[in-house]
C-alpha positions in Angstrom: 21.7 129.9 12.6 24.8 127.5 12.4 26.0 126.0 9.3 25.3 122.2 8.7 29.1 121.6 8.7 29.4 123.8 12.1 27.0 121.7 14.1 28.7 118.3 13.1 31.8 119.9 14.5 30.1 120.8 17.4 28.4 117.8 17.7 31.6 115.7 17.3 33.7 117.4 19.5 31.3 117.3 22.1 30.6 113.6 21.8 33.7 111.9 20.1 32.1 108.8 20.2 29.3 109.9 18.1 29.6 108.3 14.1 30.0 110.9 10.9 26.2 109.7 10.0 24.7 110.8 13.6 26.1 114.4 13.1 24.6 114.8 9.7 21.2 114.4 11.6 22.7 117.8 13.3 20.5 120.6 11.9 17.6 118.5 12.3 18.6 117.9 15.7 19.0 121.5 16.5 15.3 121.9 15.2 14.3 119.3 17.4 15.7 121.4 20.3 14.5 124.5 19.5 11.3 123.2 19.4 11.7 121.3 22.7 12.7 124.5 24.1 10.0 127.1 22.9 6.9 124.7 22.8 7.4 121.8 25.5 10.1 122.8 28.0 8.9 123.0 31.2 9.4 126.7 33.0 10.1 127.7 36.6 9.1 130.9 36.2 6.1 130.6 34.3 4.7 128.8 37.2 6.3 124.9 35.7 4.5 125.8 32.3 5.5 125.1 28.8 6.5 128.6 27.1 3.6 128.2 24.5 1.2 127.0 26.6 1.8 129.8 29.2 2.0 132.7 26.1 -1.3 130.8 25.1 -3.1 131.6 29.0 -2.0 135.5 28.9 -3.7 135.6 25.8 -6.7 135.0 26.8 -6.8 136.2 30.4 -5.7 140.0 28.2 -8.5 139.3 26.4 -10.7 138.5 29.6 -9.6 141.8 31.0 -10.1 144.1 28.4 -13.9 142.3 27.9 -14.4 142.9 31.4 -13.1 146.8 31.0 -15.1 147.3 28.4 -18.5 145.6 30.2 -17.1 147.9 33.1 -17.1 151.1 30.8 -20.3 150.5 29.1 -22.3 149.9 32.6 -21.1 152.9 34.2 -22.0 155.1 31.2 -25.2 154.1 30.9 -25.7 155.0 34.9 -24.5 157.7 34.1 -27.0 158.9 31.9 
């Protein structure tokens, strides 16, 4: 985590024309990004998904699979029998 007086450097050098009040707004704005990148950016690998949305979908199809394996397993004892 940067310090608050780190990111208004950052920010400054990397826009000089940005005012002393805009790189107070810096932690928030790093917030802001790190939100933008874990919840909303949009993924190539994960098939043009947002990261959560995708994490959300593997949730669920794990738990799809292990209902099914368990459906599976209990069907195939009881023909068993």
């Amino acid at each position: 985590m940067l310090f608050p007086s780190t990111t208004q450097s950052l920010l400054f050098c990397k826009d000089p024309g940005i005012s002393l009040a805009e790189t107070k707004r810096g932690p928030h704005l790093t917030a802001e990004w790190v939100d933008w990148w874990n919840e909303r950016r949009l993924h190539s690998t994960l098939g043009y998904l947002p990261p959560a949305e995708f994490e959300t979908q593997e949730r669920e199809t794990d738990a799809a699979c292990v209902l099914a394996n368990l459906v599976y397993t209990v069907r195939r004892r009881d023909t068993q029998m």
